[in-house]
C-alpha positions in Angstrom: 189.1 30.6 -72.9 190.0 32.7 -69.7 188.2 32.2 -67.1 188.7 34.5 -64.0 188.4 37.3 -62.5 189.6 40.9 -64.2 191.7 42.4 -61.2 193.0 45.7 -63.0 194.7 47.4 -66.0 198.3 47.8 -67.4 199.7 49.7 -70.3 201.5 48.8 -73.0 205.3 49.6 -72.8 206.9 48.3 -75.8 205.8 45.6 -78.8 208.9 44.2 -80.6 209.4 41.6 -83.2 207.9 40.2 -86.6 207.8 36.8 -85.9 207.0 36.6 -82.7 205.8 39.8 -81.5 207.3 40.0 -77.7 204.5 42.6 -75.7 205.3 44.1 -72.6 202.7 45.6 -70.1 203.3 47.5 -67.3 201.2 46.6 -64.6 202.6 48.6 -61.8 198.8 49.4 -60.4 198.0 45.3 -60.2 199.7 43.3 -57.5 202.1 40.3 -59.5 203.5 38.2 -56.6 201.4 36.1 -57.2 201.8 35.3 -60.9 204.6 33.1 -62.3 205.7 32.2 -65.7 203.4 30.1 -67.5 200.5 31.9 -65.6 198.1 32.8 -68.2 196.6 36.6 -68.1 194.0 37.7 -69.9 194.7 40.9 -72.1 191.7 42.5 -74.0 190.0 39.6 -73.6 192.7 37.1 -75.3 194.5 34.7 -72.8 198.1 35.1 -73.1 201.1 32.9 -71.4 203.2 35.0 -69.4 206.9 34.3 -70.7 209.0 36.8 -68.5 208.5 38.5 -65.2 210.3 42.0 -64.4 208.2 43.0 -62.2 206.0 45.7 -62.5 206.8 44.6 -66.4 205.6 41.3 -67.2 206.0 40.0 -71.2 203.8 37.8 -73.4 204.9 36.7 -76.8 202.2 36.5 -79.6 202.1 35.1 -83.5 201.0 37.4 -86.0 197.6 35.0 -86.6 196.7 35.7 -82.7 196.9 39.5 -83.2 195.1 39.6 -86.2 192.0 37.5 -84.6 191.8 38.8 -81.3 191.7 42.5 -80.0 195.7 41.9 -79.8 196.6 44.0 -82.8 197.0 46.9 -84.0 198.1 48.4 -80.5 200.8 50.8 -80.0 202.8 51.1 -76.9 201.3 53.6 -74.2 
């Protein structure tokens, strides 16, 4: 369960992968300094583990079962 504060918005730029689905957000209007791998974010309400930093870009990877029980899926990038 996340448990935090909200401190802005991102968009999606690109969901890859079958598997693993590798999602990358664009959060060039949030502040990331602060946030390192591991860090967990929440997204839509789901806490995900962040697994790369390019900042303002910063990627999650996600199973197939958390998308289909969480707000995580379907999503297109934009």
């Amino acid at each position: 369960m996340f448990t935090g504060i909200v401190a802005g918005t991102g968009t999606i730029c690109e969901m890859s992968g079958e598997e693993v689905v590798r999602i990358v957000i664009d959060f060039e209007s949030v502040t990331t300094d602060n946030l390192e791998t591991g860090a967990s974010v929440s997204i839509d309400g789901t806490c995900l583990t962040v697994v790369e930093i390019n900042s303002p870009n910063i990627s999650f990877d996600v199973i197939p079962e958390t998308l289909q029980k969480t707000t995580g899926g379907p999503k297109t990038s934009g």
